[in-house]
N, C-alpha and C positions, 0 to 999 in steps of 0.2 A: 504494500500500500504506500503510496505517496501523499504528501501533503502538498497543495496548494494555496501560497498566501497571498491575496489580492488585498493591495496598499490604494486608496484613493486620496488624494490629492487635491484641493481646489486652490487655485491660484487667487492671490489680490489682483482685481479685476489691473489687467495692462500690463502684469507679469505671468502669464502663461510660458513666453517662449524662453526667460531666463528659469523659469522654476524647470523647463522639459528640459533643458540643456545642465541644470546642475542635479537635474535628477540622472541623466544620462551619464554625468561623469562619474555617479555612482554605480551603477552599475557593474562594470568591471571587480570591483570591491566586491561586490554584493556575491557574484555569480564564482567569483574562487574560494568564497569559503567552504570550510567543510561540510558536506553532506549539502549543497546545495544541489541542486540540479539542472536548473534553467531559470533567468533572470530576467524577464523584459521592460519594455519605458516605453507604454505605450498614451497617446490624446485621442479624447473621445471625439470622434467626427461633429463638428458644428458647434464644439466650445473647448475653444482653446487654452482653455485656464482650468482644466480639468482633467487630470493627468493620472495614470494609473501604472505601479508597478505588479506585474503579476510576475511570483516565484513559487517555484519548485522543492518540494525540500524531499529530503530521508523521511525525516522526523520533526512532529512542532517542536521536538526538543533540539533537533539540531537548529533551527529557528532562534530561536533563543537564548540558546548558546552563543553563534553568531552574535546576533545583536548583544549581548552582554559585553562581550570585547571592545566596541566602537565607542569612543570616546563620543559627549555630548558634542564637544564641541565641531567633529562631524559634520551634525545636520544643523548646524547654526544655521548656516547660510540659507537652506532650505527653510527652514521656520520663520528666516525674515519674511519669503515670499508668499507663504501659505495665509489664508481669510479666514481659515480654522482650522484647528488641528488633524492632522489625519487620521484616518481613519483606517481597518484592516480585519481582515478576517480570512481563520483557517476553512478552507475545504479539504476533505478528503475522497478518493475513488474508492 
């Protein structure tokens, strides 16, 4: 069984394309930790300030793990951009 984490995103309206592009430089981070399996940065068609990471895991515990390692300061720059907090949730098959 695999775990799928889908991360939603809304941008402060007129930073859409700086919030997709520092979500995007995470990325690469995101997709070599361990037990990850696939990491994507994808925007919802017809609003652009509304961004979505969808990941792959082992386990919600390798999830977790992961994120425990990452310093806050991190996703600073991401939280300047965000209209509210993000949001997330586990799927599994």
């Amino acid at each position: 069984m695999t775990i799928t984490r889908i991360n939603n995103f809304q941008a402060k309206v007129g930073n859409g394309d700086e919030l997709f592009e520092s979500l995007k430089a995470l990325q690469p981070m995101i997709a070599a930790f361990e037990g990850c399996l696939a990491c994507s940065v994808v925007r919802e068609e017809g609003d652009e300030n509304h961004i979505v990471i969808i990941e792959m895991w082992e386990t919600v515990e390798a999830h977790k793990a992961a994120l425990s390692t990452v310093p806050p300061e991190t996703f600073a720059p991401v939280m300047a951009l965000v209209a509210e907090p993000p949001s997330g949730v586990y799927y599994s098959d």
